[in-house]
Residue frames as qw, qx, qy, qz and C-alpha x, y, z in Angstrom:
[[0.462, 0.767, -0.041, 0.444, -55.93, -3.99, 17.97],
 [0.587, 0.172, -0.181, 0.770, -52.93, -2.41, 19.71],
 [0.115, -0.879, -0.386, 0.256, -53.28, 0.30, 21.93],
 [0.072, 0.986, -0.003, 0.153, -52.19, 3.99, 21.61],
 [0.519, -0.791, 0.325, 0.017, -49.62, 2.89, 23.88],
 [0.800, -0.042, 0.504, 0.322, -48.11, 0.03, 22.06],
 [0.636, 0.668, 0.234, 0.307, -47.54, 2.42, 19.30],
 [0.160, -0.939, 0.224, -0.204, -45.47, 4.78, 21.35],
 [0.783, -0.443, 0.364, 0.240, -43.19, 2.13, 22.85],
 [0.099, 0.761, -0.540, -0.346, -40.04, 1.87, 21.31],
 [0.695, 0.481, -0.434, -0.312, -39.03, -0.47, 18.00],
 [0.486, 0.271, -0.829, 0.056, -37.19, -2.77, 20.24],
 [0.366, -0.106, 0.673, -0.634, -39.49, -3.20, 22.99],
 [0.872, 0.161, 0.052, -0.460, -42.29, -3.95, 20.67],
 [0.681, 0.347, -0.619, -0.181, -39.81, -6.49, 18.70],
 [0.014, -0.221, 0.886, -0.408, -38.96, -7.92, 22.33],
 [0.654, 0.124, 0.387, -0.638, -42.94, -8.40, 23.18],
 [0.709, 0.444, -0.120, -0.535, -43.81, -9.70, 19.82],
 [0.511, 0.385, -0.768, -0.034, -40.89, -11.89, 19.44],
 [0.072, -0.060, 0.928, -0.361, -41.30, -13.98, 23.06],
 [0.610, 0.227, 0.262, -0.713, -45.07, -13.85, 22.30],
 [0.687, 0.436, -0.455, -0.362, -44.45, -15.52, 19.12],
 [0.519, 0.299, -0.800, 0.025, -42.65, -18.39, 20.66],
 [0.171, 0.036, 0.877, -0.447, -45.06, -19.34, 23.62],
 [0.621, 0.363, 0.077, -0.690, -47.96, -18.92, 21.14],
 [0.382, 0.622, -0.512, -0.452, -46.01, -21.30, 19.03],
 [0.430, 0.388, -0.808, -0.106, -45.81, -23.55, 21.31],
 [0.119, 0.265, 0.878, -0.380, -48.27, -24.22, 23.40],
 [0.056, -0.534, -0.664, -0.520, -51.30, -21.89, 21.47],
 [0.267, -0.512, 0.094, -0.811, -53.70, -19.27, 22.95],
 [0.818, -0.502, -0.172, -0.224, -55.48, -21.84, 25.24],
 [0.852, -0.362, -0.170, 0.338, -51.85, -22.87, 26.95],
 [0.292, 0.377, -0.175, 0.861, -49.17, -19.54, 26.14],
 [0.601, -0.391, -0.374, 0.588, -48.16, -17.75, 29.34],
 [0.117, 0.907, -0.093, 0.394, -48.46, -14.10, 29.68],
 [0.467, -0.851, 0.218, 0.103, -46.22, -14.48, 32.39],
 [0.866, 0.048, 0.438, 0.236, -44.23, -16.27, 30.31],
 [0.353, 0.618, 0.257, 0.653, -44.17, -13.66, 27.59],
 [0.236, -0.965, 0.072, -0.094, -44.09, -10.81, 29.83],
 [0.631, -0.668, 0.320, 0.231, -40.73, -12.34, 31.25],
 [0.711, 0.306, 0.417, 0.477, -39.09, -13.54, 28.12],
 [0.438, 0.697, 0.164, 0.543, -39.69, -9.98, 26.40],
 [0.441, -0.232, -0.354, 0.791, -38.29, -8.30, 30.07],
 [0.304, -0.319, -0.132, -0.888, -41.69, -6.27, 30.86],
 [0.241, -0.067, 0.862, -0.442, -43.95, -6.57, 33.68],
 [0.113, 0.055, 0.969, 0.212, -46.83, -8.31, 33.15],
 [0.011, -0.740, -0.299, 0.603, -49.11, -5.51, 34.27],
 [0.017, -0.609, 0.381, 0.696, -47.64, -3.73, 30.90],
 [0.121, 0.157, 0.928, 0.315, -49.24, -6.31, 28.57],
 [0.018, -0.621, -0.783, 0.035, -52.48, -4.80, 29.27],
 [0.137, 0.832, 0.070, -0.534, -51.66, -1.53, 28.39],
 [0.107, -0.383, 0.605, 0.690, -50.39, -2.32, 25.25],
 [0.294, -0.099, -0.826, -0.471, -53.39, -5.02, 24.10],
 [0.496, -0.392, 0.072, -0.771, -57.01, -5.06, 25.80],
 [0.854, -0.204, 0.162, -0.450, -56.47, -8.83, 26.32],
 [0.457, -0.228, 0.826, 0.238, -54.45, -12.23, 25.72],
 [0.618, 0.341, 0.652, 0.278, -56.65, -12.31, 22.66],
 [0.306, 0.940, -0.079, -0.129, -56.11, -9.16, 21.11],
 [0.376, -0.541, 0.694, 0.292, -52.14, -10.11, 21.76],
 [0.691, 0.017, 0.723, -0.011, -52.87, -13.14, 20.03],
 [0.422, 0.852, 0.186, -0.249, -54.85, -11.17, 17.00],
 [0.059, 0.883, -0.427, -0.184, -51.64, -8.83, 16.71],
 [0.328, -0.616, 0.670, 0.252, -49.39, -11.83, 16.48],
 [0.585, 0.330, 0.736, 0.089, -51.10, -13.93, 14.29],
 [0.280, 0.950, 0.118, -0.074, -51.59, -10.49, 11.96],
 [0.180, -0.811, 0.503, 0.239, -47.48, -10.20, 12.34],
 [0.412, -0.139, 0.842, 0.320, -46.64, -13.88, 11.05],
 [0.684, 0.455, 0.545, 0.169, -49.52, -13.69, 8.27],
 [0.212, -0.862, 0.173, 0.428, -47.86, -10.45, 7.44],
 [0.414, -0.578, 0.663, 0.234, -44.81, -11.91, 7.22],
 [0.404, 0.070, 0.814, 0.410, -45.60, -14.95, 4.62],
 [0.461, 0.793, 0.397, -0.046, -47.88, -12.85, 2.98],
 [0.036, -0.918, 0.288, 0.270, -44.89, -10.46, 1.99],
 [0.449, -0.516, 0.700, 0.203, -43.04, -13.32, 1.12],
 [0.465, 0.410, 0.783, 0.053, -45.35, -15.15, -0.91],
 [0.425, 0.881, 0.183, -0.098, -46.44, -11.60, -3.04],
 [0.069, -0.733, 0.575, 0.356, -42.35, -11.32, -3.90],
 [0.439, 0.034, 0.881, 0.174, -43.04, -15.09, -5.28],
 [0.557, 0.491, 0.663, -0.100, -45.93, -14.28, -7.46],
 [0.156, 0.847, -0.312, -0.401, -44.05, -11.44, -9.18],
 [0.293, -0.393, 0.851, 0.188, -41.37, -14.10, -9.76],
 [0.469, 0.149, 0.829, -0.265, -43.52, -16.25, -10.59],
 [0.090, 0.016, -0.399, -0.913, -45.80, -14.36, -13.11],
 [0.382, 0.375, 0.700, -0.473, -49.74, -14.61, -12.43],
 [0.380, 0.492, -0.422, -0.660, -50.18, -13.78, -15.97],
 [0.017, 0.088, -0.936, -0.341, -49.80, -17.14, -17.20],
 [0.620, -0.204, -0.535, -0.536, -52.14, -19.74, -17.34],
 [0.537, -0.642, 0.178, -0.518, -53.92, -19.67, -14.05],
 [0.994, -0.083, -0.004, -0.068, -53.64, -23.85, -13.44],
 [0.650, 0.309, -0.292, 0.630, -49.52, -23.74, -14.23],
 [0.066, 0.682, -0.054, 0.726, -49.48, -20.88, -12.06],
 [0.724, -0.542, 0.099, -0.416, -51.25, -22.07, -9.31],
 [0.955, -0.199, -0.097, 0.198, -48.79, -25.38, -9.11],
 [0.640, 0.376, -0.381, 0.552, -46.09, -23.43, -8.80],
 [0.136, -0.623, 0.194, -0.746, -47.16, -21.00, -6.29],
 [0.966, -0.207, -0.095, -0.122, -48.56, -24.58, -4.32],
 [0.822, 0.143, -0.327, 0.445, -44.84, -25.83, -4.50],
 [0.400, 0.532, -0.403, 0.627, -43.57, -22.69, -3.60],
 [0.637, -0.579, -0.002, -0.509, -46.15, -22.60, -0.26],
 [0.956, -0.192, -0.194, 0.110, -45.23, -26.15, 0.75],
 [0.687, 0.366, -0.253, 0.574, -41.52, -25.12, 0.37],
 [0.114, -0.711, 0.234, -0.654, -41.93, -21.90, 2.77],
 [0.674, -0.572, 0.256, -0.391, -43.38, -23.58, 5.62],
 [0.918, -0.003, -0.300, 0.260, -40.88, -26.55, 5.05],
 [0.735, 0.312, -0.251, 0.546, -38.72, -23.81, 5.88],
 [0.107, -0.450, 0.044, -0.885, -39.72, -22.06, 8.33],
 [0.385, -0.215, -0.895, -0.065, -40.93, -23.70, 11.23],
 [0.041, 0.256, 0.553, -0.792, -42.01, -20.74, 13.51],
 [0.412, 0.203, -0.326, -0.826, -44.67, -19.92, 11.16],
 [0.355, -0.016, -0.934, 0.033, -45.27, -23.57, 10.96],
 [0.256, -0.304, -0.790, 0.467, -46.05, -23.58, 14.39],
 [0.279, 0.162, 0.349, -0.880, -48.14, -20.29, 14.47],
 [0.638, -0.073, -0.457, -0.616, -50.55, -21.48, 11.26],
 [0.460, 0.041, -0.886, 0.036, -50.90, -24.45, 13.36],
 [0.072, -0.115, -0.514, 0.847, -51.63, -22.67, 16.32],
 [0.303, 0.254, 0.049, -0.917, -54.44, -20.69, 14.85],
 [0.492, -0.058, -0.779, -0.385, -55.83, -23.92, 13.19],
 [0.560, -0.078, -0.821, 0.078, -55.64, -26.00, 15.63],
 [0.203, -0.254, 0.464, -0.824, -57.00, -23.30, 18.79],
 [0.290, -0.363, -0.885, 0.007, -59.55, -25.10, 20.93],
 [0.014, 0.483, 0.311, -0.819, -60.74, -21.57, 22.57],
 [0.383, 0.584, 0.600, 0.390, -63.68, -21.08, 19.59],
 [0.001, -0.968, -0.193, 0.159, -63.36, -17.15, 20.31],
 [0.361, -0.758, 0.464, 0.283, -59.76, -16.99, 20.01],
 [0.383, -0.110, 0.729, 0.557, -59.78, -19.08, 16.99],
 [0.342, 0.859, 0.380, 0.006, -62.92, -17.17, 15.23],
 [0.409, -0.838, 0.145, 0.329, -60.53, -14.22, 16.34],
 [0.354, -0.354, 0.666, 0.553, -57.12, -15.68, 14.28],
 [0.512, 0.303, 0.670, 0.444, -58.60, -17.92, 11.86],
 [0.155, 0.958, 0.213, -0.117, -60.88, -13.68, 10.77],
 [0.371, -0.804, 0.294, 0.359, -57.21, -12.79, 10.64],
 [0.383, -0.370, 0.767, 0.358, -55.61, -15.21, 8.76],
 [0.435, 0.620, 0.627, 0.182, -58.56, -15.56, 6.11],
 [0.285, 0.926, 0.058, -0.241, -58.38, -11.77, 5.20],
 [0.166, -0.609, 0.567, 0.528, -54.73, -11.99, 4.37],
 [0.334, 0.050, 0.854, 0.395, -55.66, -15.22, 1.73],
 [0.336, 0.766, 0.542, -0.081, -58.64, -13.57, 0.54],
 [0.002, -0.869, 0.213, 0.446, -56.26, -9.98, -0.43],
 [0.234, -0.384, 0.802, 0.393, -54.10, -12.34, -2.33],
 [0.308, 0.222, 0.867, 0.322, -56.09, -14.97, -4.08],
 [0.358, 0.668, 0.506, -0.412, -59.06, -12.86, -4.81],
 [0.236, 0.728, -0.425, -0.483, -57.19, -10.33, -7.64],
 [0.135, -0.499, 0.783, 0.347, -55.86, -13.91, -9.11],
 [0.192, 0.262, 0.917, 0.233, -58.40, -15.76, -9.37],
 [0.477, 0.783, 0.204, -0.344, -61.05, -12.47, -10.80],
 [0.101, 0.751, -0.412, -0.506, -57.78, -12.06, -13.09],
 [0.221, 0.025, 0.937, 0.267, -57.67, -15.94, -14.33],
 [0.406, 0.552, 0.722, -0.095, -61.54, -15.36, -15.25],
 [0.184, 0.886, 0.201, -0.375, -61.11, -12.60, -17.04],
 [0.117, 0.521, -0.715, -0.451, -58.10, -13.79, -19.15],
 [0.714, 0.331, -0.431, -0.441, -60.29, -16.76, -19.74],
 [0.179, 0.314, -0.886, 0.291, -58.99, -19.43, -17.72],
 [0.342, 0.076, 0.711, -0.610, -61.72, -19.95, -16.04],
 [0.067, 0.515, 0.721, 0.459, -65.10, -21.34, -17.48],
 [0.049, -0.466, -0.199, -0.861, -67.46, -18.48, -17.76],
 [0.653, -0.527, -0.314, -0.444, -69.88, -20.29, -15.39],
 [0.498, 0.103, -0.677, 0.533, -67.06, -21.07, -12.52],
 [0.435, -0.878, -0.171, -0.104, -68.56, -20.38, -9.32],
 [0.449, 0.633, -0.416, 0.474, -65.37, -18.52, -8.10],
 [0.363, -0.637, 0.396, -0.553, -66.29, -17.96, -4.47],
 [0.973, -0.145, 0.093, -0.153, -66.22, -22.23, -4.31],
 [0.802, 0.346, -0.199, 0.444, -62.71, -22.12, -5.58],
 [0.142, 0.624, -0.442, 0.629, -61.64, -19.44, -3.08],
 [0.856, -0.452, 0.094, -0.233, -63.34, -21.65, -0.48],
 [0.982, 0.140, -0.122, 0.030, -61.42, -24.42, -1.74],
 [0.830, 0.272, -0.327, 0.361, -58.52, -22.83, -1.33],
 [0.535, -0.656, 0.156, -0.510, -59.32, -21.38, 1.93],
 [0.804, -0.464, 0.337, -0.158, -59.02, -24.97, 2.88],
 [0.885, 0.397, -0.179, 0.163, -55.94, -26.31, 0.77],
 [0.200, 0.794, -0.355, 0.452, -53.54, -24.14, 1.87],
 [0.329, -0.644, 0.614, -0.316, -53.19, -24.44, 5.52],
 [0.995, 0.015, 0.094, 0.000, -53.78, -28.60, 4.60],
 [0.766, 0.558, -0.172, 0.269, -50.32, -28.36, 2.30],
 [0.029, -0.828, 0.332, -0.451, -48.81, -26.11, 5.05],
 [0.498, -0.470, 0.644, -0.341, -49.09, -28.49, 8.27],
 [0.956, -0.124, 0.116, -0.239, -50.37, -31.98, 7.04],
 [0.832, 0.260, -0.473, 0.125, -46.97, -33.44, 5.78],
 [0.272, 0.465, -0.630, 0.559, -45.76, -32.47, 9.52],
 [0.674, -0.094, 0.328, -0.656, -49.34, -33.91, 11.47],
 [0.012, -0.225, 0.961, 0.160, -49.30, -36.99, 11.49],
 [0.148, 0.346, 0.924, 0.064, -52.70, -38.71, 10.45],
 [0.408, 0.535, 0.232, -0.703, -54.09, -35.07, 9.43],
 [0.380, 0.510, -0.586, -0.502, -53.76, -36.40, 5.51],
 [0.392, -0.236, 0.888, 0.042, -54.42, -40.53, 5.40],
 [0.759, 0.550, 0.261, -0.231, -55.78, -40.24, 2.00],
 [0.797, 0.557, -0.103, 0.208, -52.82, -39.28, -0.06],
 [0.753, -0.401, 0.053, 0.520, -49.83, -39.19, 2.50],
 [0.137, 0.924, -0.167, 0.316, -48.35, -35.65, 2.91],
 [0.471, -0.807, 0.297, -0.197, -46.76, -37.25, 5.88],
 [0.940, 0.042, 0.085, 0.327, -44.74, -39.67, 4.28],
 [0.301, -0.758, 0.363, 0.450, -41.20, -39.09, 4.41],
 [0.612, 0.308, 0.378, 0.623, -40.46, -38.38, 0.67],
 [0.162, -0.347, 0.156, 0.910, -39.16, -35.14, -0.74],
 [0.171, -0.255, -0.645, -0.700, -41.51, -35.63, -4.44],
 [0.041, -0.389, -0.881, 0.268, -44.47, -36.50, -2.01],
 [0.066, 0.677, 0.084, -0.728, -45.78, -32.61, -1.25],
 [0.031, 0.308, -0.459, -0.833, -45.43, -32.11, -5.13],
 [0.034, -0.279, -0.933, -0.226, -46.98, -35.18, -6.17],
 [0.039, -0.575, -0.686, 0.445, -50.09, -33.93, -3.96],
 [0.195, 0.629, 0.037, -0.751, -50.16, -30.50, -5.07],
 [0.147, 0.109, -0.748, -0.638, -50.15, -31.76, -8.97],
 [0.131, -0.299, -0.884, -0.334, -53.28, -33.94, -8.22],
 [0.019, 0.572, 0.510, -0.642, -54.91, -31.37, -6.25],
 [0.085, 0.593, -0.178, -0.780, -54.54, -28.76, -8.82],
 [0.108, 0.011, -0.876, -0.470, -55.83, -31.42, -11.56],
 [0.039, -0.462, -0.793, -0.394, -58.82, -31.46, -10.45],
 [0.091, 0.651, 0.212, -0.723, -59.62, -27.56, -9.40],
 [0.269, 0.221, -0.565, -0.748, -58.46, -27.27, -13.45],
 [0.047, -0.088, -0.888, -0.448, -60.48, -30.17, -14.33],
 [0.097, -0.673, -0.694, 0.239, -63.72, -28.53, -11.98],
 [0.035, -0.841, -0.286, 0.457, -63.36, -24.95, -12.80],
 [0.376, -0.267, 0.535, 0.708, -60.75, -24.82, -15.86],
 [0.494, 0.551, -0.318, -0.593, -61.61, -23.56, -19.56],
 [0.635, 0.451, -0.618, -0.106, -60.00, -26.54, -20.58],
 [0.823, -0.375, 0.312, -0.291, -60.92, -29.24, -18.18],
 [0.988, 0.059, -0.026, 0.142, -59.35, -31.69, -20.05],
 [0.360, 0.613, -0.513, 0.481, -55.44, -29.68, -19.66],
 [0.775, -0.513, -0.165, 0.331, -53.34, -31.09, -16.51],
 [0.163, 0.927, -0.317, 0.115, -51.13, -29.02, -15.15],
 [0.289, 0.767, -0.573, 0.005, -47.46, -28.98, -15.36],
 [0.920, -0.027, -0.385, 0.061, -45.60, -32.58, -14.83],
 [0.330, -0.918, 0.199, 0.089, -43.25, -32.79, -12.24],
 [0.775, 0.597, -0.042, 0.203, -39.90, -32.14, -13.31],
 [0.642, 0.109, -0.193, 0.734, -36.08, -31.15, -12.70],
 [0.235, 0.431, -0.387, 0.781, -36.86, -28.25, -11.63],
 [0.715, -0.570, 0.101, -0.392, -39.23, -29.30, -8.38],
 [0.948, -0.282, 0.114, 0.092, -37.27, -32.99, -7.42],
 [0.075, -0.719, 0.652, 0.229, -33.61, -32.39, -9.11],
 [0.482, -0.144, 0.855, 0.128, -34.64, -35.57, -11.21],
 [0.025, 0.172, 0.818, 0.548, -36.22, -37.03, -14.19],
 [0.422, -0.254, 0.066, -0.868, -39.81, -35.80, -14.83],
 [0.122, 0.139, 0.938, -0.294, -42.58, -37.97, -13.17],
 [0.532, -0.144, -0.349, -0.758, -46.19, -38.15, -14.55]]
């Protein structure tokens, strides 16, 4: 956590710290980012890092806690949009599309989820990944007690296997079409635009077809308004 101090500093120091932090975390991870690196970038001495955070992994913590923040804020303005009302399975493939679509666009983010996957320091990725699980757990949890309780769900669903599941779906959908051999079952990393959709349809066919009311419903085909073409089944 942040010290006492880092809360006193002023709105554009911290945004200097936080912002050169972010981009040597991004790109090299906790086991290779530079505090001297980030100390110089955000024009502070390096000495001053260590009164703001008790360590290079608390830093880390804080920034990883800023970018899931960030797409979490982004992603709960989508599900409004969106409506979570519906039916849970339709629901879920859009909100899937709209995931894929964020981090297509967005490659610092990109590069931190990636980061925090992909840390080889197992303290420093307990550390993120403790981070980055609480934000998807705040989110999916309300949606998927609210899909069982409107009935979507079967009665017997084990829910806490489906928030597992999608514990691990997400950051797959996020990085694999830009990792090259992290996917080499159903090619995220091929270079098609429909691909990513395609994927998320047959993913999301059989969560419905393992945890649905109505195992036997597929969800939504893609269509004009995911590929700007004809639908595809």
């Amino acid at each position: 956590m942040p010290t006492v101090t880092w809360s006193r500093l002023g709105g554009d120091r911290r945004a200097a710290v936080v912002a050169a932090a972010e981009a040597e975390f991004a790109a090299h991870g906790f086991s290779g980012g530079s505090l001297n690196v980030i100390a110089r970038r955000a024009g502070v001495a390096k000495g001053s890092l260590f009164q703001y955070f008790a360590d290079k992994r608390d830093l880390y913590a804080h920034i990883t806690d800023v970018g899931s923040q960030r797409v979490r804020s982004y992603m709960e303005d989508q599900i409004r949009v969106l409506d979570p009302a519906r039916p849970f399975f339709e629901f879920l493939t859009d909100l899937l599309d709209v995931w894929v679509a964020y981090f297509a666009e967005h490659p610092r983010d990109r590069a931190l989820h990636a980061a925090a996957s992909f840390e080889v320091d197992t303290d420093a990725r307990v550390s993120v990944r403790a981070v980055v699980h609480r934000h998807y757990l705040e989110v999916l949890r309300p949606l998927v007690r609210d899909a069982r309780e409107r009935g979507d769900l079967r009665r017997d669903a084990d829910t806490d296997v489906l928030l597992s599941l999608l514990l691990m779906l997400l950051p797959h959908l996020a990085l694999a079409p830009y990792v090259r051999g992290m996917d080499p079952v159903l090619g995220l990393d091929e270079l098609s635009a429909d691909q990513p959709a395609l994927v998320v349809r047959r993913y999301v066919a059989v969560l419905a077809s393992a945890f649905g009311a109505f195992p036997g419903a597929a969800p939504q085909t893609l269509t004009t308004a995911t590929t700007g073409g004809e639908a595809l089944t």
